[in-house]
N, C-alpha and C positions, 0 to 999 in steps of 0.2 A: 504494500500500500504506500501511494502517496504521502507525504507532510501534511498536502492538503487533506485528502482523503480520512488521516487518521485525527486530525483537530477537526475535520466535520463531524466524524463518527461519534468522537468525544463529547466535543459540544450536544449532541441531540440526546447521547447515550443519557449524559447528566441532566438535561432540561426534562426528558422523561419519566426519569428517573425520581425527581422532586416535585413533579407535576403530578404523580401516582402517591407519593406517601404526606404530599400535602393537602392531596385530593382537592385540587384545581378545578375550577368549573368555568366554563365559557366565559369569558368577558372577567376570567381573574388577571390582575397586570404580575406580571414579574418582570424585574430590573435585574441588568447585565452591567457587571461591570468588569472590565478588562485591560488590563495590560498585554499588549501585543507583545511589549518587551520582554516580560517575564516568560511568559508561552515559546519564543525564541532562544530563550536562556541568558537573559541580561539584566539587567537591574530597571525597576518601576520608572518610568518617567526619562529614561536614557538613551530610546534607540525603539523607537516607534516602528512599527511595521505595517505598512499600510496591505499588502497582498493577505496577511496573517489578519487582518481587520475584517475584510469581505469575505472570508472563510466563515470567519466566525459570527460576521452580522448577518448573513447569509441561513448558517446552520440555524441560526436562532428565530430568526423570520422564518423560514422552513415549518421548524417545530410550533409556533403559533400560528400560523394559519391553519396547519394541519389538525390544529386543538381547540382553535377558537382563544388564544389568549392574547394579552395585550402586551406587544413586547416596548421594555424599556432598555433605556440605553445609558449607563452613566458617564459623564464626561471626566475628566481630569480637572484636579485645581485650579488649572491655569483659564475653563470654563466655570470656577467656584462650584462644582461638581452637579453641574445643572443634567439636565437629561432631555435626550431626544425619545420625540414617542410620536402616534400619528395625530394629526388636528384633532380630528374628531374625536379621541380619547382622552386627547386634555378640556377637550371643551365639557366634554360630559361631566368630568370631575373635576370641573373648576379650577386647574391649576391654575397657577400664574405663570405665563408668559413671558420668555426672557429676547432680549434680540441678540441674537449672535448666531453662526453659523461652525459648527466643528472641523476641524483640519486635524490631521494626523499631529502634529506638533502642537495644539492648544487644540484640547479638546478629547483627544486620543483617537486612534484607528479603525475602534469599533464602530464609535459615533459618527464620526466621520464617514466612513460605509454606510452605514444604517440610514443616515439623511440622504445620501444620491440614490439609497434601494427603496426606503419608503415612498408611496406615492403623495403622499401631502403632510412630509415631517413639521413638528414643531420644538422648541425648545422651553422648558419649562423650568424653573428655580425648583421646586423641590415634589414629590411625591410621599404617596402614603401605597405601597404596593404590597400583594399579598404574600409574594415569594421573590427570590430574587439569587442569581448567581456570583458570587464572588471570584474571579480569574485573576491571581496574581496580588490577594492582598490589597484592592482597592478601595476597602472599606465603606460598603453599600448599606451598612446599617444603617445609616440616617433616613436613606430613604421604604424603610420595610413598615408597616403596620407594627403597634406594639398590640399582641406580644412576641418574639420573635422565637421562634423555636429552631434550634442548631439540626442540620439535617447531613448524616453523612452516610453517603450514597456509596457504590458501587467504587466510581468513578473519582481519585483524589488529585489528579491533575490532570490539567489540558498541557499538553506539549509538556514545556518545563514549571510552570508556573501551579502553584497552589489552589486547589480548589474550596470554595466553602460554601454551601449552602445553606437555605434558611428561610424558613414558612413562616406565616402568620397565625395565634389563632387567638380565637377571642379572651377576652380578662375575663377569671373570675370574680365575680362579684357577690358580697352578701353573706360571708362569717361560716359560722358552725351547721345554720339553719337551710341554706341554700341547698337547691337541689338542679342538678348541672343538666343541660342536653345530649351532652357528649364530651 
């Protein structure tokens, strides 16, 4: 197999993978966030890979249409870790709107893929999503639903880079007396 071929495989194996023990339902968002770098074997933020970006914005767009989910995309610092997703997903959930456009070097490689693959991307400041991938240590919590549940799969790297995952599921509320749904 390909480079390519085995970071697509990877990419979907894991998105499946979290999508089944999170129990994902149509129109749940999870956020992607990546370092190209790391996946290549180099250090976070040092050596952006734009071909290693469309692999993986690609696998991940793949795997949500084919599930019905709403993929997100996290940018790098140097975009204050904003996220690309499609209009119409922001609009529904009211995020805010940010203007900037992602580049493999501000922004990162995913994102930057993800915006020329989507058909009407947007950029937004910040989300509340149900599940979400971490590739290389990018630290997606900010943008995950509390409460966050650590999900470790099959699958613990992409290429070279670290994998972490992480579902949503509701607060407990209401003491001794409470009686839960699930």
């Amino acid at each position: 197999m390909t480079d390519e071929q085995i970071i697509r495989a990877q990419v979907t194996k894991a998105i499946l993978d979290l999508a089944k023990a999170a129990k994902l339902q149509p129109g749940a968002q999870i956020v992607i966030g990546c370092s190209t770098s790391e996946i290549a074997g180099g250090q976070i933020g040092k050596a952006s890979v734009p071909e290693i970006g469309e692999w993986v914005a690609g696998a991940v767009l793949n795997v949500c249409r084919q599930r019905e989910l709403i993929p997100i995309f996290q940018c790098c610092e140097h975009l204050n870790r904003s996220l690309v997703l499609p209009l119409s997903a922001a609009k529904e959930s009211r995020y805010v709107r940010v203007n900037a456009v992602p580049q493999p070097k501000a922004g990162g490689s995913v994102p930057a893929a993800a915006w020329k693959m989507l058909e009407d991307p947007c950029l937004v400041m910040s989300v509340q999503a149900d599940a979400g991938l971490d590739i290389g240590d990018t630290l997606i919590g900010m943008h995950l639903r509390p409460v966050a549940v650590p999900y470790r799969g099959e699958i613990k790297q992409i290429g070279h880079a670290n994998l972490v995952c992480a579902y949503s599921r509701l607060p407990y509320v209401g003491g001794e007396r409470a009686v839960y749904a699930g």
